[in-house]
N, C-alpha and C positions, 0 to 999 in steps of 0.2 A: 504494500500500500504506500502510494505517496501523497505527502500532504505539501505545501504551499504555507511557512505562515509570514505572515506583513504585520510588520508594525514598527513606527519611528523610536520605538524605545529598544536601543539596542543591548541593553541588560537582558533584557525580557527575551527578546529573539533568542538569544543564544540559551538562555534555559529552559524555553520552552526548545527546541532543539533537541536539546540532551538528552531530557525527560522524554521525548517522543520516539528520538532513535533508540532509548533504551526501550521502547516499547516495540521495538522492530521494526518501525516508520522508517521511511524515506521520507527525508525531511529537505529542501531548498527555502529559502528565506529571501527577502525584501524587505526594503524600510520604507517603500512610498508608494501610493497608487497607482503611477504611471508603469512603475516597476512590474508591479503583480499585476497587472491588466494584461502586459507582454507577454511574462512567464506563462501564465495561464492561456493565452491563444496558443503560445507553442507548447506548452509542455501537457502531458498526459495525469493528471493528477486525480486522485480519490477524493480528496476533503483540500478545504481552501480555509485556513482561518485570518480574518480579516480586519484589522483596524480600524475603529472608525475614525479618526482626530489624527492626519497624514497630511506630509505635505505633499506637493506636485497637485494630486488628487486625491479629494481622502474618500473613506472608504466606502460610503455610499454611492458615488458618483461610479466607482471604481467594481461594485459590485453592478450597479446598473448595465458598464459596458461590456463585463464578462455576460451577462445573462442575457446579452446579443448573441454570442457564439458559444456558449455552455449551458448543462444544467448542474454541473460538476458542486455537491453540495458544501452549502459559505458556513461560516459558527463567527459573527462578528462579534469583536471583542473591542470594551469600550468601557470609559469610567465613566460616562452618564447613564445612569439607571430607569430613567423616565420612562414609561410608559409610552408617552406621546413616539421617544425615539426609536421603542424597540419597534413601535407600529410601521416607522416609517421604515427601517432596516424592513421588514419583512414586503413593506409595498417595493422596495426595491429589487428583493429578491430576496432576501436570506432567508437560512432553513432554519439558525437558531441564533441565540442570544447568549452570551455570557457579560456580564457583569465586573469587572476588576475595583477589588482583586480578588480572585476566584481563587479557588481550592483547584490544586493542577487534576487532585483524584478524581473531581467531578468532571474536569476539564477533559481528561482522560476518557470517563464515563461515557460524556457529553459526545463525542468522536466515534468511538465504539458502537453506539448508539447510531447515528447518525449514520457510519458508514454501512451498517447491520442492514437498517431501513432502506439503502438509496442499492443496495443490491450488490456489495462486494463482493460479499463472500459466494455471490450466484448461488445460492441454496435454494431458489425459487427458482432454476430453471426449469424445473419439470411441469411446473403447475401449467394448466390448460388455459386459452384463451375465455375473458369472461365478457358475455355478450347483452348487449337489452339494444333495443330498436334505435338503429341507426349508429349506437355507439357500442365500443368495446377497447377492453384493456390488456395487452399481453404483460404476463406478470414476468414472464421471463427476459424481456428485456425493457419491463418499468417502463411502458408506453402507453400514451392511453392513442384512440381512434376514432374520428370521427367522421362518418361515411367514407370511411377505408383511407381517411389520409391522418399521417402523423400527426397528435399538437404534442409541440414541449412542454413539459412539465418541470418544476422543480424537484427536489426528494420529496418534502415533505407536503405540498400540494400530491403528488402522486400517493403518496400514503394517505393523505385524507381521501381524497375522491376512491380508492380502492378499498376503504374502510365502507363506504355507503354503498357504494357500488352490490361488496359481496353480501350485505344486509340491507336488499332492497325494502321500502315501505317501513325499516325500523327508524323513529325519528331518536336524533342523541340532541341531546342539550349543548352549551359549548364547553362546559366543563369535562362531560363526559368527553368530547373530543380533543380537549388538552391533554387530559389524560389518557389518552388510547392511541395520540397520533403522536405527542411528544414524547411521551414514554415519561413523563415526571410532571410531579403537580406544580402550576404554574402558579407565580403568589402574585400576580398583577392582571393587567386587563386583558379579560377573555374577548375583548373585540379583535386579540389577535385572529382567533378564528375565523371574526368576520369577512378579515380582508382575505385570507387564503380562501374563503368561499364566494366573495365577490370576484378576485382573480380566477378562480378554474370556471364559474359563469362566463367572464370576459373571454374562456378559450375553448371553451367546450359549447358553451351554447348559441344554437344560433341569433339568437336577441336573447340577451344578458337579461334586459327588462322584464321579458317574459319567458323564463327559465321552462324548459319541458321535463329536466332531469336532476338539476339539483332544486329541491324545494324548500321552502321555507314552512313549519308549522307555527302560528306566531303562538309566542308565548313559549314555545315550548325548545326549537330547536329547528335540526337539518335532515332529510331525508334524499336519499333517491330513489325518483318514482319508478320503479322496472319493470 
């Protein structure tokens, strides 16, 4: 597995490094946006962990231009904890959030996790293509379809829409879906959910507005209708 991580604090790079290659990572390193925008067009990497507060570019603008040519999953890492921010990281693109200064174990966790779900280990490639009208999902290569043409997904959009997907007409609240698509209980706002479910509308449905498969039950939660 290779990871990518960026960040202007070059303390931090080099011990997150150590810690990762001691983890058997393949590890290459950057201290500024413009840097890991590059790296990542050419290089082949598993997990991206990202900086937000960078110069050249920092990390938002910088996950925005990967998520033009990748869906390679991001973990931005950042000392503003705000709500409002982690919102805007994830309308950007990212798959998760860390906080500094973080516990490396969870940080570790965090990765582990993350790379389990976006399909490294290919432990899913056996499973069968899953179908409801006009759309489908191949588990094996983490794709969703929609009248037989590719959309990009991120990891963790593709894990949510494949969580409703294989429990058609079940509706989940959005806690329930923190906890089932993040893999850990989240302590701030669950309108993260929102936006990852407004996004997969914006790429799956034909009029966002008027959803045929991701639906909304108000009061209660998210459904797809199959």
């Amino acid at each position: 597995m290779k990871i990518l991580v960026v960040d202007d604090e070059k303390v931090l790079v080099k011990g997150l490094k150590f810690n990762l290659e001691n983890e058997g990572y393949a590890v290459e390193t950057a201290y500024d946006g413009k840097t890991a925008v590059e790296l990542a067009r050419g290089g082949d990497f598993d997990l991206i962990l990202l900086d937000l507060m960078m110069p050249e570019v920092d990390g938002l603008n910088a996950c925005m231009q990967i998520r033009t040519f990748s869906n390679v999953p991001i973990i931005m890492l950042t000392a503003r904890g705000e709500d409002t921010d982690k919102l805007l990281g994830f309308e950007y693109g990212a798959d998760d959030y860390v906080t500094k200064p973080f516990n490396i174990l969870e940080l570790k966790a965090r990765i582990r996790a993350l790379l389990r779900r976006s399909g490294g280990t290919q432990q899913n490639d056996h499973r069968a293509l899953i179908t409801a009208e006009g759309f489908s999902l191949d588990p094996a290569q983490r794709v969703a379809l929609r009248d037989g043409e590719v959309v990009e997904l991120t990891a963790k959009e593709y894990d949510l829409i494949e969580l409703l997907v294989k429990n058609p007409r079940r509706v989940y609240s959005r806690e329930n879906l923190m906890d089932l698509v993040w893999g850990y209980t989240y302590a701030g706002d669950y309108r993260t959910v929102d936006v990852h479910i407004r996004k997969l509308r914006e790429k799956l449905e034909r009029s966002p507005a008027a959803p045929e498969y991701i639906l909304t039950k108000w009061g209660v939660g998210y459904y797809f209708k199959g």
